[in-house]
N, C-alpha and C positions, 0 to 999 in steps of 0.2 A: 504493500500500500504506500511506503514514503516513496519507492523508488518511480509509483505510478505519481505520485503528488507532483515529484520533482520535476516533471517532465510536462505536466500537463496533459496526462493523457495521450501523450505523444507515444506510439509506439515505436521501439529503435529502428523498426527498417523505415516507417512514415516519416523519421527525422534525417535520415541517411538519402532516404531517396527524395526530401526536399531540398537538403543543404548540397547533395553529391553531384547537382545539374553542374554549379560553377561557385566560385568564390562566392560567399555572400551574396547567390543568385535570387535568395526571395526578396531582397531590400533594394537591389541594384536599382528594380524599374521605379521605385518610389523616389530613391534619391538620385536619379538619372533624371527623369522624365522634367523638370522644371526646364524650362525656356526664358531667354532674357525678354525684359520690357519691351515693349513696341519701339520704344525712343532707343533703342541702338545705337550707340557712335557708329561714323564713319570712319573707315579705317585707308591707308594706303598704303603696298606693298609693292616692293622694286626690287626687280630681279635681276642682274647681270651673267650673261652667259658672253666665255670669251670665243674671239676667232669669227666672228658673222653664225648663218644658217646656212643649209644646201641648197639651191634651187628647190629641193623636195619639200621645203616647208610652203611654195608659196602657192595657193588657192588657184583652183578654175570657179570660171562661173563669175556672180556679181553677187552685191545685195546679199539678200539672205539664205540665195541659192546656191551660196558657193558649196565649190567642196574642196576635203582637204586634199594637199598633197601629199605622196608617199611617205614624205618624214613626217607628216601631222595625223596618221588617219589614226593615230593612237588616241586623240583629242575628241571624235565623231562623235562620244558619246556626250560633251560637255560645250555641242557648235552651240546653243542655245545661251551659254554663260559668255563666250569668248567672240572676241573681235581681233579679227586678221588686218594689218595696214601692209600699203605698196603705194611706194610714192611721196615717200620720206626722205628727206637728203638735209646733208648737212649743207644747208642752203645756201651759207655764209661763201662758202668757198666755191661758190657757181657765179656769184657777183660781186658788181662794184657799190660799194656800200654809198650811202648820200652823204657822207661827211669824208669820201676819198679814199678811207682805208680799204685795200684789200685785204681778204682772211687766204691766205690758201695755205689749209689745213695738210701741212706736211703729212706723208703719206708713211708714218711709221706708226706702232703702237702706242710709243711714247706719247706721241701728240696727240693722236686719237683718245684714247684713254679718255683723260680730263675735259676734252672738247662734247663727252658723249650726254653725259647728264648735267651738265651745266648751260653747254649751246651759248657759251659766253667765249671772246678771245682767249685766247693760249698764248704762254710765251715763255724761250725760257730763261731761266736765274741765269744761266751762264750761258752765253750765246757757243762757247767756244766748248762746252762741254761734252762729253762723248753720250751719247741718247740709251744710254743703260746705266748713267749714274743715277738714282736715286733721287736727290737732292735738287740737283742741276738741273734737271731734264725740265720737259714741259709741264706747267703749271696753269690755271685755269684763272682767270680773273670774276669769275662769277661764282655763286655758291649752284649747286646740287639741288635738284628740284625736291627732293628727300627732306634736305636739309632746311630749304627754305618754309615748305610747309609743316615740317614741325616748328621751326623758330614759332612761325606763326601761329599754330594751333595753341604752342605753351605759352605766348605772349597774353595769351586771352584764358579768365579762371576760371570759363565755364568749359574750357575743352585742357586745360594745364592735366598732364598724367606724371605718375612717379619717376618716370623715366621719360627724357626727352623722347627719345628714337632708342630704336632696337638696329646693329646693325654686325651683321653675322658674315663671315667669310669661311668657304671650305677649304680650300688648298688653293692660297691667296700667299705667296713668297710676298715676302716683303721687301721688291726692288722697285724699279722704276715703272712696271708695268699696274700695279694697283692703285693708280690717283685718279680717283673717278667720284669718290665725295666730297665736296666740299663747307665746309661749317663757314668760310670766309672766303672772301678772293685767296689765292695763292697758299691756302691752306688746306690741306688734303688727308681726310682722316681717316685709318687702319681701321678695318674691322676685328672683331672680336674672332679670333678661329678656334678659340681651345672650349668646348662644348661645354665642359663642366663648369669651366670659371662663369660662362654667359647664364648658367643652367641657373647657379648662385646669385648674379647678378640681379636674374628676372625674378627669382623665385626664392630667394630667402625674404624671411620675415623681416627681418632687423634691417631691410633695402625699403619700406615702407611702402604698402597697397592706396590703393584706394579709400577704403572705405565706405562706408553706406551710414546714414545716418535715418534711411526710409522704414518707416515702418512697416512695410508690405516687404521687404525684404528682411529686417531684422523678425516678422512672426513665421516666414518661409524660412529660415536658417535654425528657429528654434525648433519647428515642427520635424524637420531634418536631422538636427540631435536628438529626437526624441526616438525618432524610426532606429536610430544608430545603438542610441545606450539600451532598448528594447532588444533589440539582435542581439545583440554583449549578451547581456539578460541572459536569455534565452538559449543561447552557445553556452556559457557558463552551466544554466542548469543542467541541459543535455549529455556535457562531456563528463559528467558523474556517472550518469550507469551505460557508460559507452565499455569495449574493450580498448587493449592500449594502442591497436591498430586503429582502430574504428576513433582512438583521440588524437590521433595525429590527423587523422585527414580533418578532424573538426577544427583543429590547433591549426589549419592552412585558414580557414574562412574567417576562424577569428582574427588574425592577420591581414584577411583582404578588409575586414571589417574595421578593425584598426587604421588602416589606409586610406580608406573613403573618410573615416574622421579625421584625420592629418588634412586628409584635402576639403574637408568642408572648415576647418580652421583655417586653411588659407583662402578659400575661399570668403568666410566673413571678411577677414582681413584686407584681401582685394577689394571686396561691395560687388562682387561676382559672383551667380552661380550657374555661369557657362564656361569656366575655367576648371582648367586641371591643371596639375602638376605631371609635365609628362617623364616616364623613363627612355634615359638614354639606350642606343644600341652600342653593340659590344662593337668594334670593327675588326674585321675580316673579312677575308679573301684576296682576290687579284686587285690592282690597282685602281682602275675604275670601280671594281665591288664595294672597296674602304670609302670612295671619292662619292660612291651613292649613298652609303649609310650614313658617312658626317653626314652628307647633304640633310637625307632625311632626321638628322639627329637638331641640326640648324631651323629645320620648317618645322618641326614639332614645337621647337621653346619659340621659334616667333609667331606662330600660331595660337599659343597658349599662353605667352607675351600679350598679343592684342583682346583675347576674348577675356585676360582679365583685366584687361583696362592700363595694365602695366605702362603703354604706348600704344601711340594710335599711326605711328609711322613705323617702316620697317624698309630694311633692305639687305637683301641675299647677294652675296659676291660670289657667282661658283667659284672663279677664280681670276687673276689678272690676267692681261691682256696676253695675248701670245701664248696659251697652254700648249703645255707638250705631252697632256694626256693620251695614251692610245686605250681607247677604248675597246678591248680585247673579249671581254662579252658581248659586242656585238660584231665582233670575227674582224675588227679593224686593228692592223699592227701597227699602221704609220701614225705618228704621232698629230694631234688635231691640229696645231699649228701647221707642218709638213703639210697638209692637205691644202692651205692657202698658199704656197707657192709652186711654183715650178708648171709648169702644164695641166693649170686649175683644169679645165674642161677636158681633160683624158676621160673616159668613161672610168674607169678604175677611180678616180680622185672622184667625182661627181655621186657616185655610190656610196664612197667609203662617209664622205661628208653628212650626204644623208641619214647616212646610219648613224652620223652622231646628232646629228637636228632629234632622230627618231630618240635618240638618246635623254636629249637635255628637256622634251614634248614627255615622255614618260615620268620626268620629275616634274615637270609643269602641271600634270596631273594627276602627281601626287598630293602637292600642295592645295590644288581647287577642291579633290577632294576633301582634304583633313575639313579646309572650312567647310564645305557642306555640310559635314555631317555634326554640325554645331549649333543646333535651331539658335533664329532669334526672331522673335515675334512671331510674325506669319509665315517665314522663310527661315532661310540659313545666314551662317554669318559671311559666306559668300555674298551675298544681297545688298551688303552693305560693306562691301571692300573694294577695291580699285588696285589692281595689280595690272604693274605694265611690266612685260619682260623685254628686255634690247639687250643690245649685244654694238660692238662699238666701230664695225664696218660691216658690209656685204661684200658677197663675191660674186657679185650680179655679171660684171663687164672685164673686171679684171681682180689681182692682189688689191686686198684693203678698196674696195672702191668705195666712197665714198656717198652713193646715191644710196636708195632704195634702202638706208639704213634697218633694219626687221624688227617692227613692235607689234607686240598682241598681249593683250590687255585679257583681264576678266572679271567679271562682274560687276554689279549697276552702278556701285557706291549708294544704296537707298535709293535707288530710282533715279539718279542723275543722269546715267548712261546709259543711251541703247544698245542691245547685246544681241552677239547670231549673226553678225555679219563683216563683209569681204569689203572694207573701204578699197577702193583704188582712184588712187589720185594722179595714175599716173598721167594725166590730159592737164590736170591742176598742181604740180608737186607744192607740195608744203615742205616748210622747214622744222626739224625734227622739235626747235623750241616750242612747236605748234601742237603738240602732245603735251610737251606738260603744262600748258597753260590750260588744257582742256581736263588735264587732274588739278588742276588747281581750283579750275570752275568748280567740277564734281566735288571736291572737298570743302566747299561751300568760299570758298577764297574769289568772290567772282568779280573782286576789284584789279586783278592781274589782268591786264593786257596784253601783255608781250612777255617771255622770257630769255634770256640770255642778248643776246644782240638783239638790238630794236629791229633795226633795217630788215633782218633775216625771219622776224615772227611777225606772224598779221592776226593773231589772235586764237580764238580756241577751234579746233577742227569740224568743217562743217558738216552738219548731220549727225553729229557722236553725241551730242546731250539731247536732254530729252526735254 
């Protein structure tokens, strides 16, 4: 009779075969299931990938009819979130500006680089210096469109977060080839590459949350401890007239249950409860395999960086400018740099290129997904993010060319931007500063007119807001 007390009536297989689905499988859907407020922040994320794309990422078709190309078709199930551009160029260095100066954006990575997310003049500290010093090399005179819309978002304290920006690099050397953010003119800032330190950064307590002071959030977070210390409860009574086998597996749930309470403490902490604290991956395998799990170790804390409020700007570095990654998982030996020179258009080069477009589109859809699967209101925390991915020349015509630079974007930011389709400008080319004035509109900044070089941006891109 005490040991039927103990239990509630619970008989040991009816307690085994509820708790045995998963960790803490019967509490999960109650402390999972909460969605955030309707009022959602906006969010912005910027992705760099180096070396251009292949021909195979760019779209047939128009409008909302396109379709992908062979390096994109990995994406087909997310055309609906994404928008494809053509017809991008870094415009600066196709004319003559009206106050006389020419731009002609030297044709190396060096100068490219800092020219790519600022779309401001380049130049460099030491005219005479060799263009793989560090230092020396070329520099950007304008800030980073990353950079500027957080200044701005934190200048104002109804959008200020605990962290300015979140800004993450995978296998990013720290030479001349990574100056692509900028916090100031001619000041160009290092991302974070070591996972665990950023993991700490975003996610220790003692780095200070958010907060909530709402009381529809503070009786959701109590009803949520209540679900928690009832589990405990009830795990506690159970594991009494368990065997010692039968308490270790119970001894796993109470653990996963301990867990979810760690993460609903930080969760109060943050004023989120669409955040989690994610676990890192262990790295292994071949060189590209390590260069995909940082990657995804990177999207996980900046994902879970913005849904708790941590930052509402972010930026991913795959890596600097000129990689010598060979992507060997997908049967490519030559290094991805190596495939921008030498007899770009050989069909061998043309293939192997694609196979890394199809590459860096497989982690592009790693990331859409994570936020999708993050309700917020009546949608996902996709819905209300603005992710643009570029990369800092095309191989459209030749090495490094300098047109048809390659952006694709996803998601609406809260309905600012129309999504599902194939801009092509190329009858209209725009200047690449002409994208991020069109995230700056999205991210409600819609006093910007121009960014980086006046002459070279006419505004926000037409047709792309809503």
């Amino acid at each position: 009779m005490k040991k039927r007390d103990l239990v509630n009536n619970y008989s040991r297989r009816s307690v085994i075969k509820a708790l045995g689905v998963s960790a803490a499988a019967p509490f999960i859907p109650v402390l999972g299931a909460e969605a955030a407020d309707n009022g959602a922040p906006k969010r912005f994320l910027l992705i760099t990938t180096p070396s251009g794309l292949g021909s195979g990422a760019t779209p047939t078709g128009a409008g909302t009819n396109y379709q992908n190309g062979p390096a994109f078709k990995v994406l087909d199930e997310h055309k609906s979130d994404i928008n494809i551009f053509r017809g991008i160029d870094y415009k600066a260095y196709l004319q003559i500006l009206k106050d006389g100066r020419t731009f002609n954006v030297t044709n190396s990575h060096p100068a490219l680089a800092p020219h790519l997310l600022t779309a401001a003049f380049t130049k460099k500290k030491d005219a005479s210096a060799f263009d793989g010093d560090q230092e020396a090399v070329y520099h950007s005179e304008g800030l980073s469109i990353d950079q500027m819309i957080a200044q701005r978002l934190n200048a104002n304290p109804a959008t200020k977060t605990g962290m300015e920006y979140i800004f993450a690099g995978v296998k990013t050397p720290q030479n001349a080839y990574y100056h692509q953010v900028y916090d100031k003119p001619g000041n160009s800032l290092y991302p974070q590459v070591d996972a665990k330190i950023l993991h700490e950064t975003i996610f220790n307590a003692a780095s200070g949350g958010g907060g909530s002071s709402d009381e529809a959030f503070a009786r959701r977070i109590a009803e949520r401890r209540s679900v928690i210390d009832y589990a405990k409860g009830e795990i506690t009574k159970v594991r009494k007239v368990l065997s010692n086998v039968d308490k270790m597996k119970l001894d796993a749930h109470l653990e996963a249950v301990r867990k979810i309470e760690e993460q609903l403490a930080f969760q109060e902490q943050a004023g989120s409860l669409s955040c989690s604290i994610p676990t890192l991956q262990q790295e292994a395998g071949v060189y590209d395999e390590r260069y995909r799990i940082d990657g995804e170790n990177m999207m996980d804390l900046i994902v879970q960086g913005l849904a708790c409020d941590r930052a509402r700007v972010a930026t991913l570095m795959w890596s600097g400018a000129a990689d010598n990654t060979a992507f060997t998982t997908k049967g490519v030996t030559t290094p991805h740099h190596a495939l921008t020179h030498g007899g770009i258009f050989s069909d061998a080069k043309v293939q192997a290129r694609d196979k890394v477009s199809e590459w860096y589109a497989e982690r592009f859809k790693y990331v859409i997904e994570k936020l999708k699967a993050i309700p917020e209101g009546d949608g996902t925390m996709l819905d209300n993010t603005f992710i643009v991915w570029t990369s800092e020349h095309s191989n459209d015509t030749r090495e490094h060319d300098r047109t048809n630079i390659p952006y694709i974007t996803a998601g609406s930011c809260g309905g600012a931007v129309k999504t599902g389709q194939f801009f092509d400008f190329t009858s209209n080319r725009k200047g690449h500063g002409d994208v991020y004035v069109t995230a700056a509109h999205a991210m409600g900044l819609t006093d910007v007119e121009s960014f980086g070089i006046p002459d070279a941006s006419e505004g926000p891109l037409p047709g792309v807001l809503a």
